[in-house]
N, C-alpha and C positions, 0 to 999 in steps of 0.2 A: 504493500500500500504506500511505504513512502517513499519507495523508487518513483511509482505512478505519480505520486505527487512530485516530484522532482522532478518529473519528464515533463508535466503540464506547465508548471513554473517556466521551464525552458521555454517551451513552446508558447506560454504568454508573452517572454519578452520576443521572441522572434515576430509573434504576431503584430503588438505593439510596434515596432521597431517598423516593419514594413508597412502597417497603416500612418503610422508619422510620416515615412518619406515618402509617398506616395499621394500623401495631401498635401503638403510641400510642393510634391511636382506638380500637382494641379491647381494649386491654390496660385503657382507662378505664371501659370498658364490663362488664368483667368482674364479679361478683358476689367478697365476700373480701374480707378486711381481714389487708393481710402481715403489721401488728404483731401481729395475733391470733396469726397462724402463729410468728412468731419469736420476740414473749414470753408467748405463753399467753394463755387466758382472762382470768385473774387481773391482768391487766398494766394500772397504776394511766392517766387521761386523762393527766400528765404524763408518763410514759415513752411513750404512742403518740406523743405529741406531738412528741418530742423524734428519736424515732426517723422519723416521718414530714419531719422537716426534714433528716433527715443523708439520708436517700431523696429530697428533695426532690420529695417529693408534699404537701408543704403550698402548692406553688404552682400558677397555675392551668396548664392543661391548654398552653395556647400557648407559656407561659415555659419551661416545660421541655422541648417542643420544640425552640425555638430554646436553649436551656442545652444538649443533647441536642447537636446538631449544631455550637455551638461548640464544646464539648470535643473533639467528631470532628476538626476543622479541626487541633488541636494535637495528634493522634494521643491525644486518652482518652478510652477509652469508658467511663469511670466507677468511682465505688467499691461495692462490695460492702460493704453492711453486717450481711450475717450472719455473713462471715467476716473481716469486716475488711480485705479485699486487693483490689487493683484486679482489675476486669471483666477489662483485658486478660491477666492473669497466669493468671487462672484460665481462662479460655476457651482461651487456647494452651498451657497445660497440657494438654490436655483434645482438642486440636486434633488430635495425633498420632498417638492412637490412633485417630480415626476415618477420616483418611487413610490409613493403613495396612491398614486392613483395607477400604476401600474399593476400594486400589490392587491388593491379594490377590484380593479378589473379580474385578475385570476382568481380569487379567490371566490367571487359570487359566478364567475363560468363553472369555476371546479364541482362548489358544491351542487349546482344544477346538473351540470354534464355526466359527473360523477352515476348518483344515481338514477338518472335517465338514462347510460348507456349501459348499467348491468339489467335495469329493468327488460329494455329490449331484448337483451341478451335471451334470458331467462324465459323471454314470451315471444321469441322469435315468429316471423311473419305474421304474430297477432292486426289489431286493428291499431292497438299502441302503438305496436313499434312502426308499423307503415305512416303514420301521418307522421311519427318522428320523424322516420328518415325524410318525407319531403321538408318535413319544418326546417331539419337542421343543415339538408343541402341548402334550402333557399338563404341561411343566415351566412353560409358561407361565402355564399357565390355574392354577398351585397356588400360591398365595401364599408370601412370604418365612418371615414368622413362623409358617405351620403347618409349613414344611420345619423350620424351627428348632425348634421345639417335639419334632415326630416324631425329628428325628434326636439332640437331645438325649438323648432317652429311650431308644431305642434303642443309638445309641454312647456315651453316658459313664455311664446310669443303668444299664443292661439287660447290654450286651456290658463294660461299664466298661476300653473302649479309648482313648476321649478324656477330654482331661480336660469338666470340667463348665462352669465357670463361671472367671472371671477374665482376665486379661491374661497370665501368667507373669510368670518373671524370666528373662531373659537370653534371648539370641538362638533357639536352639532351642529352650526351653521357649516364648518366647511366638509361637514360630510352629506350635508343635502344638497352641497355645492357640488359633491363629487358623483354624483346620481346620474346622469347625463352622461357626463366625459365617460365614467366607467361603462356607464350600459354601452355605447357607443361601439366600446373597446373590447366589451368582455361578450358581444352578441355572436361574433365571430366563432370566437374559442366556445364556445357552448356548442355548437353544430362539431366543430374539430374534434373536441374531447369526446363528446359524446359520439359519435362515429370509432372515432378509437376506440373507446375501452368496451365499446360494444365488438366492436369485429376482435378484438385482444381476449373477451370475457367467451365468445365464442370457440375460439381456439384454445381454452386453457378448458374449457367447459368438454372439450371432447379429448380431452387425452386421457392415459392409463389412466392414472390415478384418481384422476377423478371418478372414471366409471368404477374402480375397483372402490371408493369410498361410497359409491351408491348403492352396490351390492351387498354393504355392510350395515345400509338400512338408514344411514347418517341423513337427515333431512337437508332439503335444497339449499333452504338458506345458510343452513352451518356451514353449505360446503363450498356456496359462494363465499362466506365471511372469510373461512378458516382456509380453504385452501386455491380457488380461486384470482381472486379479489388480489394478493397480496402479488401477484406473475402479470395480473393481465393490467395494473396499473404503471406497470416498468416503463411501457412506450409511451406513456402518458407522462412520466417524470422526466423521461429525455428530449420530449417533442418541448416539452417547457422552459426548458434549461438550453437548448438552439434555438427556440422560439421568443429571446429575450429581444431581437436584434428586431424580429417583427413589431414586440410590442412596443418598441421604441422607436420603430419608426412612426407606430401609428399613432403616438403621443405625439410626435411633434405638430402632425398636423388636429388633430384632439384639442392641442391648450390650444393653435392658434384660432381656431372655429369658435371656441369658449373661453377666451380671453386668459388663459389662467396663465400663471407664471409656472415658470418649469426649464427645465433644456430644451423642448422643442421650443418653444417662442424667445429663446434666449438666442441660439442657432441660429435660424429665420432671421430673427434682426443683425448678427453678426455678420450672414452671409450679406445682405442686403446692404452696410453700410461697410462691407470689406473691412471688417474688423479681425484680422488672421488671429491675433492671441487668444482671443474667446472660441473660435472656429478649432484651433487646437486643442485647446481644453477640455472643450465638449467632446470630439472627436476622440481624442486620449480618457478620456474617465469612461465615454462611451463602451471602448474595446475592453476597458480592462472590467465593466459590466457585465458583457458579453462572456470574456473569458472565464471569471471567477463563478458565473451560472453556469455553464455547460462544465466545470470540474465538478461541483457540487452535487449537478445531476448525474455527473456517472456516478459518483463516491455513493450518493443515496443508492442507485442503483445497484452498487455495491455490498451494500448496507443488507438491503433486500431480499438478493438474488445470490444465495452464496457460491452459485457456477461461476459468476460474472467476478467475484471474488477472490476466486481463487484462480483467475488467468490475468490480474493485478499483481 
């Protein structure tokens, strides 16, 4: 296990390493001049100048690379010079809100998806399970942002039962705030999951041992709880742990639809006013997001599954 963990590590900084240079190349590639954005047309060849040195884009493309990744070494990811504060203050500012409502979104798909795809399972081609399967392909096949849009308009513009747009203040205001952005996000993953753990609860439902526990008289549900249940949620645990990179992208457009603060409307504005130290930041805590979820879900998988364990 902690060789595996020591290969992963590895393989985060490689990962890391190559999404840095690689938005670097593109970020040079880009058309925009950020001084434009930040002091206007108007803005004299001395103030770009001066300002293109505190960004350090007066150097060439390699130096700031490697400037880039030493600062990493000493934990900074740099300063902001449109707001004067470091990269990493603003970025994990900004970090919470979009865990949070990431964490919302899976959690109310899970516990829906969960139990709806061993139900089907277990009542196979009933009438249940068929208008499921249409329900939960149509949720998949509909994009995040058009549910967010429609259900905007409908619950806080139309019925004006949620609110609209923001974060809240305080514990139940901003979790009535987060009702929206999450259904939005988690309408998707409820068709996903439940598709999974239903065709997973199906294949786990027709092996030995199972039938050999049914001939021993052991009731349906025990043998879904007991032996079932705990095999056919494995691809459920990894589709989540790879699927962190979906649900972060579909947050970025989430907060900007619903105003909230977060990385994705942090990004958005960054990219928009060629702001590269915030664009890195995000980018960088992004990957190493990504990273530390897909380790966690083999390790759980691990955890679970002790075949998978013992080829760690």
């Amino acid at each position: 296990m902690w060789l595996y963990l020591l290969k992963r590590i590895v393989l985060a900084v490689a990962i890391v390493v190559t999404a840095v240079t690689l938005l670097f190349l593109m970020i040079n590639a880009v058309p925009g001049d950020p001084a434009v954005a930040l002091l206007g047309p108007r803005a004299t060849p001395e103030m770009k100048a001066q300002l293109y040195q505190q960004m350090g884009l007066d150097k060439p493309l390699a130096v700031r690379v490697a400037t880039f990744f030493g600062r990493l070494l000493r934990g900074d990811l740099g300063f902001d010079a449109f707001s004067q504060r470091p990269v990493a203050d603003i970025v994990f500012e900004q970090l919470p809100y979009t865990i949070e409502l990431i964490l919302v979104s899976i959690f109310w798909a899970v516990v829906i998806a969960g139990p709806l795809g061993c139900y089907s399972a277990m009542r196979r081609n009933s009438l249940v399970d068929q208008v499921a399967g249409v329900v939960t392909v149509a949720t998949i096949a509909i994009p995040s942002f058009v549910v967010a849009v429609y259900s905007l308009m409908i619950f806080a513009v139309t019925l004006r039962w949620l609110p609209a747009i923001g974060a809240g203040d305080g514990f139940w205001d901003g979790l009535i705030h987060l009702i929206l952005p999450a259904f939005a996000i988690g309408i998707g993953w409820v068709g996903y999951i439940s598709r999974l753990v239903r065709a997973s609860m199906l294949e786990v439902l027709g092996e030995n041992h199972v039938r050999m526990a049914r001939s021993f008289g052991i009731s349906e549900w025990h043998i879904v709880a007991r032996y079932a249940l705990p095999l056919a949620i494995l691809p459920t645990v990894t589709i989540l742990g790879v699927g962190i990179a979906w649900l972060l992208s579909s947050a970025v457009f989430i907060e900007v639809v619903f105003a909230r603060p977060g990385i994705g409307a942090l990004i958005v504005n960054a990219v928009n006013t060629r702001n590269y130290p915030i664009v890195m930041g995000v980018v960088l805590v992004t990957t190493l997001l990504i990273v530390v979820a897909t380790t966690l879900s083999d390790v759980v998988n691990a955890l679970l599954d002790p075949r998978i364990r013992e080829t760690l």
